[in-house]
N, CA, C and O atoms as a GROMACS GRO file, in nm:
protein
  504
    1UNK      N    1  13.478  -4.308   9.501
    1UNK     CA    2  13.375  -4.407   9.523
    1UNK      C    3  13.441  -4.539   9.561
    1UNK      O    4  13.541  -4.581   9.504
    2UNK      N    5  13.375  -4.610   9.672
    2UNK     CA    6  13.437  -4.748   9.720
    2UNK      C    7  13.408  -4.821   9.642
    2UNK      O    8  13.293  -4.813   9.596
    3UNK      N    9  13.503  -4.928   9.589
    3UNK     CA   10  13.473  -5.027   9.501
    3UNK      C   11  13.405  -5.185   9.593
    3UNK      O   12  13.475  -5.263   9.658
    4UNK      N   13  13.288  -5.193   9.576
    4UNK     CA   14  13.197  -5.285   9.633
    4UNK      C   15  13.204  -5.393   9.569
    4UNK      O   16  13.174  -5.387   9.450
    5UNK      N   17  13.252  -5.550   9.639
    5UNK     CA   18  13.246  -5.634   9.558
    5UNK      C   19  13.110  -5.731   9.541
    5UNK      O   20  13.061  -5.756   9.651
    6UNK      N   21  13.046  -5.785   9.441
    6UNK     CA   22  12.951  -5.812   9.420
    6UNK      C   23  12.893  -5.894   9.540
    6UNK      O   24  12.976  -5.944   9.616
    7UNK      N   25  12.768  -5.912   9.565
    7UNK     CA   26  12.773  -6.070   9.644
    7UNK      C   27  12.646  -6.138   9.588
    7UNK      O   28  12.576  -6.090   9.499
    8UNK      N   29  12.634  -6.202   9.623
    8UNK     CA   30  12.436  -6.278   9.587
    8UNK      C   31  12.411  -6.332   9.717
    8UNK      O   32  12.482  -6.390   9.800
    9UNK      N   33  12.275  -6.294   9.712
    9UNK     CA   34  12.169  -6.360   9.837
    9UNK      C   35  12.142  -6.492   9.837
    9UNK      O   36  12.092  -6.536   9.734
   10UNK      N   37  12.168  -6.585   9.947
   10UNK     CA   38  12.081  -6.700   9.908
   10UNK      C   39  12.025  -6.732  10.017
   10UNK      O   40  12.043  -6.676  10.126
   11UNK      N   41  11.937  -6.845   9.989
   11UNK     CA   42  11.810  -6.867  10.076
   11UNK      C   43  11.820  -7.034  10.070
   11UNK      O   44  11.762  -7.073   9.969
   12UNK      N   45  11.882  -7.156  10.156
   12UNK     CA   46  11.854  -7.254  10.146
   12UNK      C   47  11.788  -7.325  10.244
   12UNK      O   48  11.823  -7.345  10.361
   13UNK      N   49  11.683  -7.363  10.181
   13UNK     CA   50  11.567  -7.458  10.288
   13UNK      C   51  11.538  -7.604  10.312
   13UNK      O   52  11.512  -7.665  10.208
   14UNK      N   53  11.538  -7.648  10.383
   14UNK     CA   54  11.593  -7.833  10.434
   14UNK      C   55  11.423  -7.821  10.479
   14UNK      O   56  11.350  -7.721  10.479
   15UNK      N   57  11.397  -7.945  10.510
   15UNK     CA   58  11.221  -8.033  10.527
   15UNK      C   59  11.306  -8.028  10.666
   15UNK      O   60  11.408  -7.962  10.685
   16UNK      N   61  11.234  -8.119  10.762
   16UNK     CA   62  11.235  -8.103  10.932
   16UNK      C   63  11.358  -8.257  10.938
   16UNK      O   64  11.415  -8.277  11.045
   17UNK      N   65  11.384  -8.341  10.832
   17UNK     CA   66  11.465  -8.411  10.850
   17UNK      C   67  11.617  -8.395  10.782
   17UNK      O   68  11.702  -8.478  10.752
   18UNK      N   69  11.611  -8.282  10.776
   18UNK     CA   70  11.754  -8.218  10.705
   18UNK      C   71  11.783  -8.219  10.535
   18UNK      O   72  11.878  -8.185  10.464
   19UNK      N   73  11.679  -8.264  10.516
   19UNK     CA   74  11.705  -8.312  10.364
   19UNK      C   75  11.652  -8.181  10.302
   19UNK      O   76  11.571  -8.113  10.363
   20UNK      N   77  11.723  -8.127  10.115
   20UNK     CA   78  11.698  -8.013  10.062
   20UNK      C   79  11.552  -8.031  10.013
   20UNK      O   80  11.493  -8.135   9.985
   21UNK      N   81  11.512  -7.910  10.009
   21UNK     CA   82  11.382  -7.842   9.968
   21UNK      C   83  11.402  -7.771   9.848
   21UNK      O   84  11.346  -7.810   9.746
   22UNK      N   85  11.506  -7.630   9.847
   22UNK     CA   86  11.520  -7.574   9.769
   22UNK      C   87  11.614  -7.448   9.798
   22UNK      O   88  11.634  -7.398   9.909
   23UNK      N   89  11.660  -7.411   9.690
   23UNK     CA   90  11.798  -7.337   9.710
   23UNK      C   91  11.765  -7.188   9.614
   23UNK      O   92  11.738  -7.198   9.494
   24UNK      N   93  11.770  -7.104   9.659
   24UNK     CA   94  11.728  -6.956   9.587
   24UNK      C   95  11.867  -6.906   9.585
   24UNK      O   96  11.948  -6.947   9.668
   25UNK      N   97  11.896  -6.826   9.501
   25UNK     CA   98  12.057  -6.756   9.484
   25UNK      C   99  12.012  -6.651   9.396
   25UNK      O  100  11.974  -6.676   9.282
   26UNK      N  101  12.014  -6.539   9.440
   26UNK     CA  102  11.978  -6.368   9.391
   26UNK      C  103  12.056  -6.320   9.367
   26UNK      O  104  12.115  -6.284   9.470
   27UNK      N  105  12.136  -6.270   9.223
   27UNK     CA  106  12.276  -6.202   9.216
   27UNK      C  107  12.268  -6.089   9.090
   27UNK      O  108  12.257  -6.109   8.968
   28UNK      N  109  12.277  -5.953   9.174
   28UNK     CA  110  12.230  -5.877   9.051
   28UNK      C  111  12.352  -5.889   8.958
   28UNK      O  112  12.316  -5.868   8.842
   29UNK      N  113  12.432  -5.906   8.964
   29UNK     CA  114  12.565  -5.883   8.873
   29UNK      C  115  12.567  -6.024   8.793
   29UNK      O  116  12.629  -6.016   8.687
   30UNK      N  117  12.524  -6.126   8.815
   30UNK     CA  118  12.596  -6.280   8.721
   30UNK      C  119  12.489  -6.345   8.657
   30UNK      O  120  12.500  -6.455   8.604
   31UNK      N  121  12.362  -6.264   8.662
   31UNK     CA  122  12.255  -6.335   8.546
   31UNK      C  123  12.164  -6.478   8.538
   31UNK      O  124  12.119  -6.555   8.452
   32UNK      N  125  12.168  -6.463   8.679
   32UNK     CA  126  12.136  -6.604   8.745
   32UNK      C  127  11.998  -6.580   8.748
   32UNK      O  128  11.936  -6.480   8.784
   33UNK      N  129  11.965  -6.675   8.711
   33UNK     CA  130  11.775  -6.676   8.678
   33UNK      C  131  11.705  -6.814   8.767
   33UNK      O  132  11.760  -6.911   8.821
   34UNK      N  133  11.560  -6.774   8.753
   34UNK     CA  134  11.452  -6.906   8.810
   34UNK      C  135  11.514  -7.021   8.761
   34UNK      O  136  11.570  -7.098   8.839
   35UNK      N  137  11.510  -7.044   8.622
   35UNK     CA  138  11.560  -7.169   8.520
   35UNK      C  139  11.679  -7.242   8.602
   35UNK      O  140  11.670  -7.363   8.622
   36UNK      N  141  11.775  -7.179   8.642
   36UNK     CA  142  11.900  -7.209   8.704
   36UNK      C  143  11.868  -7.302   8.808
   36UNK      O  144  11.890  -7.423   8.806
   37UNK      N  145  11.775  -7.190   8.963
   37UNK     CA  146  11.748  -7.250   9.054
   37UNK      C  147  11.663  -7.391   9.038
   37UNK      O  148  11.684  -7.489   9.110
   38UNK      N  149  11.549  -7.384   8.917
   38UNK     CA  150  11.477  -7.487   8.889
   38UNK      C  151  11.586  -7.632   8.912
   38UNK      O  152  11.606  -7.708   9.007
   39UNK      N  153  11.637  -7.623   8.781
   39UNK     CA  154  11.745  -7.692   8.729
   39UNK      C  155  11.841  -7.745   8.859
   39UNK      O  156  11.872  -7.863   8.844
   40UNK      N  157  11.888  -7.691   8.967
   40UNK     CA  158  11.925  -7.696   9.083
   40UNK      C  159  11.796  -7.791   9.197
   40UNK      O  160  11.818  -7.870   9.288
   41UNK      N  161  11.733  -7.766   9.170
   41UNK     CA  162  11.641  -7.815   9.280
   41UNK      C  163  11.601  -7.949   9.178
   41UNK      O  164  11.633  -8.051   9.239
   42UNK      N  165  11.554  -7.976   9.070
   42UNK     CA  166  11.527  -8.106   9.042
   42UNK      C  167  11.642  -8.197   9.049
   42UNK      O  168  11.623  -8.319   9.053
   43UNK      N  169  11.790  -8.134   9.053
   43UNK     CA  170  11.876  -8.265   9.098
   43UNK      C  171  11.862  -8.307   9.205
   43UNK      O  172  11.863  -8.428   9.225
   44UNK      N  173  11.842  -8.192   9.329
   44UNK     CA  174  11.903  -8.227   9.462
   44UNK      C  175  11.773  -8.221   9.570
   44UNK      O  176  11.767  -8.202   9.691
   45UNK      N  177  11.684  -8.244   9.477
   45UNK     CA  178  11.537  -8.288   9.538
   45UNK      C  179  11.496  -8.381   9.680
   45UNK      O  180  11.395  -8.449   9.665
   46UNK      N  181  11.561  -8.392   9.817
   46UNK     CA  182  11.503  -8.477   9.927
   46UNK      C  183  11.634  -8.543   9.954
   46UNK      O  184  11.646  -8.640  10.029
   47UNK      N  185  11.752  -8.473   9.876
   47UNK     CA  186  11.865  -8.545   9.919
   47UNK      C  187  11.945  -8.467  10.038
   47UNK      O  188  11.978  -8.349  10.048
   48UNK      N  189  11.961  -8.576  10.120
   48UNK     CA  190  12.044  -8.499  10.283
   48UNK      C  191  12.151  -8.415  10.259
   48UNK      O  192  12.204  -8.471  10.163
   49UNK      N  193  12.224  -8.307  10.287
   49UNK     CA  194  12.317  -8.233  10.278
   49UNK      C  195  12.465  -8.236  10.252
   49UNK      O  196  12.530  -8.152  10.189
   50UNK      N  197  12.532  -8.409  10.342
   50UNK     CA  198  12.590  -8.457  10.302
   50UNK      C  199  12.635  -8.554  10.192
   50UNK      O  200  12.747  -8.587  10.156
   51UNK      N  201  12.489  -8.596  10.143
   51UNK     CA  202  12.505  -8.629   9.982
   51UNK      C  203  12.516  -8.528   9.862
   51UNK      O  204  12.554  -8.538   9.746
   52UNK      N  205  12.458  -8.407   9.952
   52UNK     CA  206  12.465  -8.318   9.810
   52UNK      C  207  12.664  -8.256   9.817
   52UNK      O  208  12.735  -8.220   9.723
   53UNK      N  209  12.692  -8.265   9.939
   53UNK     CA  210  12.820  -8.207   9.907
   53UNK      C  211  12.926  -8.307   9.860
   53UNK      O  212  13.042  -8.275   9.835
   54UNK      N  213  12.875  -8.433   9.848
   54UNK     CA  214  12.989  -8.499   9.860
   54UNK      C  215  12.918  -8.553   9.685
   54UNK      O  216  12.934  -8.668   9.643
   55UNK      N  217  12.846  -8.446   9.606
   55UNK     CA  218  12.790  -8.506   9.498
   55UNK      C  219  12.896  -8.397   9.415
   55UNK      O  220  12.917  -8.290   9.472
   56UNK      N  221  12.964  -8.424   9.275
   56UNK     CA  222  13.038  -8.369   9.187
   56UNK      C  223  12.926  -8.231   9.093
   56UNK      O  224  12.805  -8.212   9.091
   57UNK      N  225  13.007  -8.182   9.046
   57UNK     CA  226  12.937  -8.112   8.925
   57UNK      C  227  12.924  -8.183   8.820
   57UNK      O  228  12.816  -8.175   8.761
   58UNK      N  229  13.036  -8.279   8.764
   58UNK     CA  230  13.011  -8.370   8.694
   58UNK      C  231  12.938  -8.469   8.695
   58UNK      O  232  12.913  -8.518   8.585
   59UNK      N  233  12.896  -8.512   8.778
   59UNK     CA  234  12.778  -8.609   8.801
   59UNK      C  235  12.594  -8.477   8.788
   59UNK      O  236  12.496  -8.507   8.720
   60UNK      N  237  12.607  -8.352   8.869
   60UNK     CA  238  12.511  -8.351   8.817
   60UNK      C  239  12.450  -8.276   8.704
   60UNK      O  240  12.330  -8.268   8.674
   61UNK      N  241  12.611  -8.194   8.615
   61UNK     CA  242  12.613  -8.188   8.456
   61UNK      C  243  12.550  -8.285   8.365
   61UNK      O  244  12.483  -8.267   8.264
   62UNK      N  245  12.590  -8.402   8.430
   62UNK     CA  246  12.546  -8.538   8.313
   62UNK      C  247  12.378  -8.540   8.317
   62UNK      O  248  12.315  -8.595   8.227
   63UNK      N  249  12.313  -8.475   8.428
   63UNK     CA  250  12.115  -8.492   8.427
   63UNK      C  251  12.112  -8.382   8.335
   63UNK      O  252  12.026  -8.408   8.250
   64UNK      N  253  12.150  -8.303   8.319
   64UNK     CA  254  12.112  -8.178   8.229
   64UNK      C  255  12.199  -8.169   8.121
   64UNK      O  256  12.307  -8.222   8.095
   65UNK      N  257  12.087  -8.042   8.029
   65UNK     CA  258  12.179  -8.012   7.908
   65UNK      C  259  12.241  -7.878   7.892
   65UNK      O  260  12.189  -7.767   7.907
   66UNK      N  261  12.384  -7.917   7.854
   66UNK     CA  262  12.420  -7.775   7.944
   66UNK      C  263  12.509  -7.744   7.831
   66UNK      O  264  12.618  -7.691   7.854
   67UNK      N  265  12.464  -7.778   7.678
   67UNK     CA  266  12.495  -7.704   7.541
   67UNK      C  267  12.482  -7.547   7.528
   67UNK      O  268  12.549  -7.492   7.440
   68UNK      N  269  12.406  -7.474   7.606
   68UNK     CA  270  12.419  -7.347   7.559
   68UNK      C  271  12.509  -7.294   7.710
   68UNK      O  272  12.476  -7.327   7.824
   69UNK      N  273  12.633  -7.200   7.669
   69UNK     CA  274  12.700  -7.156   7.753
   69UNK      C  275  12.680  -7.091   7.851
   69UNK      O  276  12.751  -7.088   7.951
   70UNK      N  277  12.538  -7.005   7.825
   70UNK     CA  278  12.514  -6.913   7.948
   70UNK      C  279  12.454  -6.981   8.087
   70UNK      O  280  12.455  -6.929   8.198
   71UNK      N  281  12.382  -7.162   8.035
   71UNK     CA  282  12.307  -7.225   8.110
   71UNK      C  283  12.400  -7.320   8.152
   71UNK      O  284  12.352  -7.410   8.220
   72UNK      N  285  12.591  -7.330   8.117
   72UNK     CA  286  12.658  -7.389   8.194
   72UNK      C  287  12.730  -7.335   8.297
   72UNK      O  288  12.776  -7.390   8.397
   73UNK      N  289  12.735  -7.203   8.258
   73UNK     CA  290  12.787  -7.096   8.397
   73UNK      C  291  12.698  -7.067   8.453
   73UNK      O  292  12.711  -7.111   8.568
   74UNK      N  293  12.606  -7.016   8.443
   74UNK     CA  294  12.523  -6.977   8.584
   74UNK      C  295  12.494  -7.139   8.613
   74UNK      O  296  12.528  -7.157   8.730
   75UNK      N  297  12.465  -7.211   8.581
   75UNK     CA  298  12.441  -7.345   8.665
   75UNK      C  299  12.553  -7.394   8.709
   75UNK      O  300  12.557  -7.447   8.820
   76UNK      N  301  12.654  -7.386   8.637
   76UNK     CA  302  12.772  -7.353   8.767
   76UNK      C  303  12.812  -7.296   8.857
   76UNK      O  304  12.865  -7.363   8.946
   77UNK      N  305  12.804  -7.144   8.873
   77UNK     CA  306  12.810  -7.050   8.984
   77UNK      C  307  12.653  -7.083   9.130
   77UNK      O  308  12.646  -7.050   9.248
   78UNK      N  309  12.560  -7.156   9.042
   78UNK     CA  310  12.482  -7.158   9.161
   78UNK      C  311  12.544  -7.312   9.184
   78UNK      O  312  12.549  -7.318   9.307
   79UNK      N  313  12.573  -7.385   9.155
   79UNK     CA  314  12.647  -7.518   9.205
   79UNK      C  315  12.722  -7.522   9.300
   79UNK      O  316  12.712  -7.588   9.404
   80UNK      N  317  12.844  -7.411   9.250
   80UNK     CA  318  12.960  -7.348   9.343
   80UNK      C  319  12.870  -7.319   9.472
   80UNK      O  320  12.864  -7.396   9.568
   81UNK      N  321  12.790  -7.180   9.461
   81UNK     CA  322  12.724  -7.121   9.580
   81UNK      C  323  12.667  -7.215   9.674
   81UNK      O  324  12.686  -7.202   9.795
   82UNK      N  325  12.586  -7.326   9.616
   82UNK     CA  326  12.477  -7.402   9.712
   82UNK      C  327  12.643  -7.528   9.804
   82UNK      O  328  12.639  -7.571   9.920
   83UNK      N  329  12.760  -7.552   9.705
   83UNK     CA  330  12.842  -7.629   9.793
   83UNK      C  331  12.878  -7.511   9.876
   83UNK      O  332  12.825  -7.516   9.987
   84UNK      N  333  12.964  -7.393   9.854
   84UNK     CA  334  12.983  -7.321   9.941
   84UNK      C  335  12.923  -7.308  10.123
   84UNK      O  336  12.979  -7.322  10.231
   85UNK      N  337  12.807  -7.281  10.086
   85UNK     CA  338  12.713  -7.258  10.201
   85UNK      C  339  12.667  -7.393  10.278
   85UNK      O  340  12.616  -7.385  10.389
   86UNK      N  341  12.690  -7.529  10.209
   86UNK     CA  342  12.656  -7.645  10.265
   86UNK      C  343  12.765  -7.642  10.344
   86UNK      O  344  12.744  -7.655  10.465
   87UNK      N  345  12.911  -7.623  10.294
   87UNK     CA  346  12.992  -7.666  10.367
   87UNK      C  347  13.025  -7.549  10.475
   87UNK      O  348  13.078  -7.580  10.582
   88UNK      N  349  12.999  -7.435  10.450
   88UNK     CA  350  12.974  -7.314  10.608
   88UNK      C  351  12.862  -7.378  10.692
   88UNK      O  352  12.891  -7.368  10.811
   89UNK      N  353  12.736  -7.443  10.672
   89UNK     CA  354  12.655  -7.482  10.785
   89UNK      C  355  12.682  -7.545  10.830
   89UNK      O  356  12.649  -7.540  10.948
   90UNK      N  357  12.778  -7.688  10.778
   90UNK     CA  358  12.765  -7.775  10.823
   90UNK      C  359  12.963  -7.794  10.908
   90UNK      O  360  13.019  -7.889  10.961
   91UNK      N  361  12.994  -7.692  10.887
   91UNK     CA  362  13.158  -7.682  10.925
   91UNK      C  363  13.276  -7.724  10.874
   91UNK      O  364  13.395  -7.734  10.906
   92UNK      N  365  13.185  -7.750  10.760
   92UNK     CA  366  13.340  -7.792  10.706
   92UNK      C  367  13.386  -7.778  10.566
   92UNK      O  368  13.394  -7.860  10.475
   93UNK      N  369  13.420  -7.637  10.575
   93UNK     CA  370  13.497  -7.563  10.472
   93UNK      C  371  13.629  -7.631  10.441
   93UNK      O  372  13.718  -7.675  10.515
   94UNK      N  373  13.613  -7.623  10.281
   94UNK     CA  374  13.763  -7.644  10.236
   94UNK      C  375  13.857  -7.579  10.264
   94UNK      O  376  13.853  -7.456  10.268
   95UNK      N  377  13.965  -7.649  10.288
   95UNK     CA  378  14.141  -7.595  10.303
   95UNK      C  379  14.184  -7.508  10.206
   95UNK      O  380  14.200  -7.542  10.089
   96UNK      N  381  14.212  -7.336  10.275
   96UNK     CA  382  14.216  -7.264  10.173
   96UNK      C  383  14.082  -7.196  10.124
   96UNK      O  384  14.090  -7.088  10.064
   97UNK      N  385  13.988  -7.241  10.141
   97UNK     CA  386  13.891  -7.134  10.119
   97UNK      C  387  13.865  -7.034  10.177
   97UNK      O  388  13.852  -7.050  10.299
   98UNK      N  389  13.845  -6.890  10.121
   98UNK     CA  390  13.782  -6.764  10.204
   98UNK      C  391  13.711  -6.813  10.300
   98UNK      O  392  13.649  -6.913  10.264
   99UNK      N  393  13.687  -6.767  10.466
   99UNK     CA  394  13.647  -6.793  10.565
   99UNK      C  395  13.478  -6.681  10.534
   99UNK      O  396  13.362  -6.695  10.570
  100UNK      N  397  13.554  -6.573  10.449
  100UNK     CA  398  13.436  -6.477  10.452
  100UNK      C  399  13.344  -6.471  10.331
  100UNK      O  400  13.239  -6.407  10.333
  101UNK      N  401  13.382  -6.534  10.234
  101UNK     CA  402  13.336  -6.614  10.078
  101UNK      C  403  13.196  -6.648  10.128
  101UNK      O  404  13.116  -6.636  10.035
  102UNK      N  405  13.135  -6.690  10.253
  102UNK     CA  406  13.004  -6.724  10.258
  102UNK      C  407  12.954  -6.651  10.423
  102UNK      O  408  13.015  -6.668  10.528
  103UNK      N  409  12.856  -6.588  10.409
  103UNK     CA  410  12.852  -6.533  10.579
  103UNK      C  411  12.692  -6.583  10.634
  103UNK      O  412  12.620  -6.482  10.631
  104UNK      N  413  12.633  -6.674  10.671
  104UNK     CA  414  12.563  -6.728  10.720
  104UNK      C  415  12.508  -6.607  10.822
  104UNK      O  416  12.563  -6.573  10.927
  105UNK      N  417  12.347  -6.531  10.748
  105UNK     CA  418  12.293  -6.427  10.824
  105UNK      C  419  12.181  -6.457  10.890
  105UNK      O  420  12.128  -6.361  10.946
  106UNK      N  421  12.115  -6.589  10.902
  106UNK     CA  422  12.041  -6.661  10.954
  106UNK      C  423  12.032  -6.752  10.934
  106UNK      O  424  12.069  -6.788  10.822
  107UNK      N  425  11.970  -6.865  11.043
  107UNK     CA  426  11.921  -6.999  11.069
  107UNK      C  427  11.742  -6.980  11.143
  107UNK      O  428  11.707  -6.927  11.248
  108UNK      N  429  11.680  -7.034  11.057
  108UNK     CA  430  11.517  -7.021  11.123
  108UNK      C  431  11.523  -7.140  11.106
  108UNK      O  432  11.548  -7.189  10.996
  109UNK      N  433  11.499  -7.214  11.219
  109UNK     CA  434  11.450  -7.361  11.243
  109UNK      C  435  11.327  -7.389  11.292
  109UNK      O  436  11.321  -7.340  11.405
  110UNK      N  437  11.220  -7.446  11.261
  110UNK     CA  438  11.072  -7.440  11.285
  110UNK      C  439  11.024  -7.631  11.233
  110UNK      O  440  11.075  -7.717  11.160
  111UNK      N  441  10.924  -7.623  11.305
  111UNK     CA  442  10.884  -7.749  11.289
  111UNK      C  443  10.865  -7.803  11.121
  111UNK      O  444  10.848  -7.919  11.084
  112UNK      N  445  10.871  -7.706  11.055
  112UNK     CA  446  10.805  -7.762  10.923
  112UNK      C  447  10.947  -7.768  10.834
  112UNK      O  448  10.945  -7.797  10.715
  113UNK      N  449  11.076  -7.736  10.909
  113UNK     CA  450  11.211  -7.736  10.836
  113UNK      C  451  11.300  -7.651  10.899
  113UNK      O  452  11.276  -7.603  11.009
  114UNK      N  453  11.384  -7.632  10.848
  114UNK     CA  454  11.481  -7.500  10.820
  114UNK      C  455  11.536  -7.434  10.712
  114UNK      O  456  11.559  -7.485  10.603
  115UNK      N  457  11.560  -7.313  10.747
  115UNK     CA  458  11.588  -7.175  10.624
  115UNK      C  459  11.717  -7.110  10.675
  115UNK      O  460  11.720  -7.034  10.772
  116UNK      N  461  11.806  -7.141  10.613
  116UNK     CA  462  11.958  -7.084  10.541
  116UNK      C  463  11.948  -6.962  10.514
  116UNK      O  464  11.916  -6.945  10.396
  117UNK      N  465  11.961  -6.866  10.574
  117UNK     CA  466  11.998  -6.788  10.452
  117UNK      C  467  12.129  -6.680  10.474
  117UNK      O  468  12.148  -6.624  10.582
  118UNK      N  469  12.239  -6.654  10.322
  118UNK     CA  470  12.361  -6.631  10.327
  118UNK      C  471  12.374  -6.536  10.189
  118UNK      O  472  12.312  -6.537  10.083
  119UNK      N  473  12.510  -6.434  10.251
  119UNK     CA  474  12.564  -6.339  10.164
  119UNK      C  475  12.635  -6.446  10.089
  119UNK      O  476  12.651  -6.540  10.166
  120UNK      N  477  12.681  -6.470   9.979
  120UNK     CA  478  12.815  -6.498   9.969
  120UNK      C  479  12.875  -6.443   9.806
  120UNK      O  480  12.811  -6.408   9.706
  121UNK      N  481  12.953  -6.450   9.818
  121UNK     CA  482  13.100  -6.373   9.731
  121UNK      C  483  13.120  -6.486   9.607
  121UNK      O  484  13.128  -6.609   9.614
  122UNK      N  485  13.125  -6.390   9.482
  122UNK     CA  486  13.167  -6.476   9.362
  122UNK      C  487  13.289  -6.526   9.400
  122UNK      O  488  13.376  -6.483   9.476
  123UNK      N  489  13.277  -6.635   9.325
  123UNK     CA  490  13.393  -6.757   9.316
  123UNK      C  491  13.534  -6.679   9.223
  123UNK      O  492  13.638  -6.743   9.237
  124UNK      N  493  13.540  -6.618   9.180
  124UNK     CA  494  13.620  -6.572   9.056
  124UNK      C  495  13.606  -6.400   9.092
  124UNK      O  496  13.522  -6.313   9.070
  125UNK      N  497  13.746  -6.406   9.161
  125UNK     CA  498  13.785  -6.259   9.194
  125UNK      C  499  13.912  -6.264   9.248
  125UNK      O  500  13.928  -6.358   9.326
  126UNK      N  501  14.016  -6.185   9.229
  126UNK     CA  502  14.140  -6.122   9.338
  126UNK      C  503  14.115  -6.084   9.433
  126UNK      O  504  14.202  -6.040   9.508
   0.00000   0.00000   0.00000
């Protein structure tokens, strides 16, 4: 049997002036729930793309409470994911990052916004 490495779906959607809407991340393997994405979308609510990448985890750890462990990793792994894929749309991947870590399987651009949507590969693997 081929050993398949995990990936999660995501789905990120910008308003018609580039700014975020909302960020979906589907991963059967890492336990990533609604709560997560919620929690994700009330930080980065109408903010342009280049503020969200050039925004820390630590800065947006400090809006939330992120005392119970399971709600600081998955809100980390979707943190990771949503910079990941900002920085594949927008070209500019970090030095050293997997080229294939995020694979951009559509762009729907329509008057009322645009929709992202991408495979991409856990952060934490050989």
């Amino acid at each position: 049997m081929d050993n398949i490495e995990p990936q999660s779906n995501a789905v990120l959607s910008l308003d018609p002036a580039g700014n975020f809407i909302a960020f979906d991340l589907r991963c059967s393997s890492c336990g990533l729930n609604s709560s997560h994405n919620n929690i994700l979308t009330r930080f980065s609510q109408g903010k342009d793309l280049e503020e969200l990448r050039a925004a820390t985890f630590g800065a947006f750890a400090k809006t939330i409470d992120l005392s119970d462990p399971d709600i600081y990793l998955g809100t980390y792994l979707l943190w990771d994911s949503l910079q990941v894929l900002i920085a594949k749309y927008l070209g500019k991947e970090a030095e050293g990052e997997d080229p294939l870590r995020c694979q951009i399987t559509l762009v729907n651009q329509t008057p009322d916004g645009t929709e992202i949507k991408a495979h991409i590969l856990p952060p934490f693997r050989e």
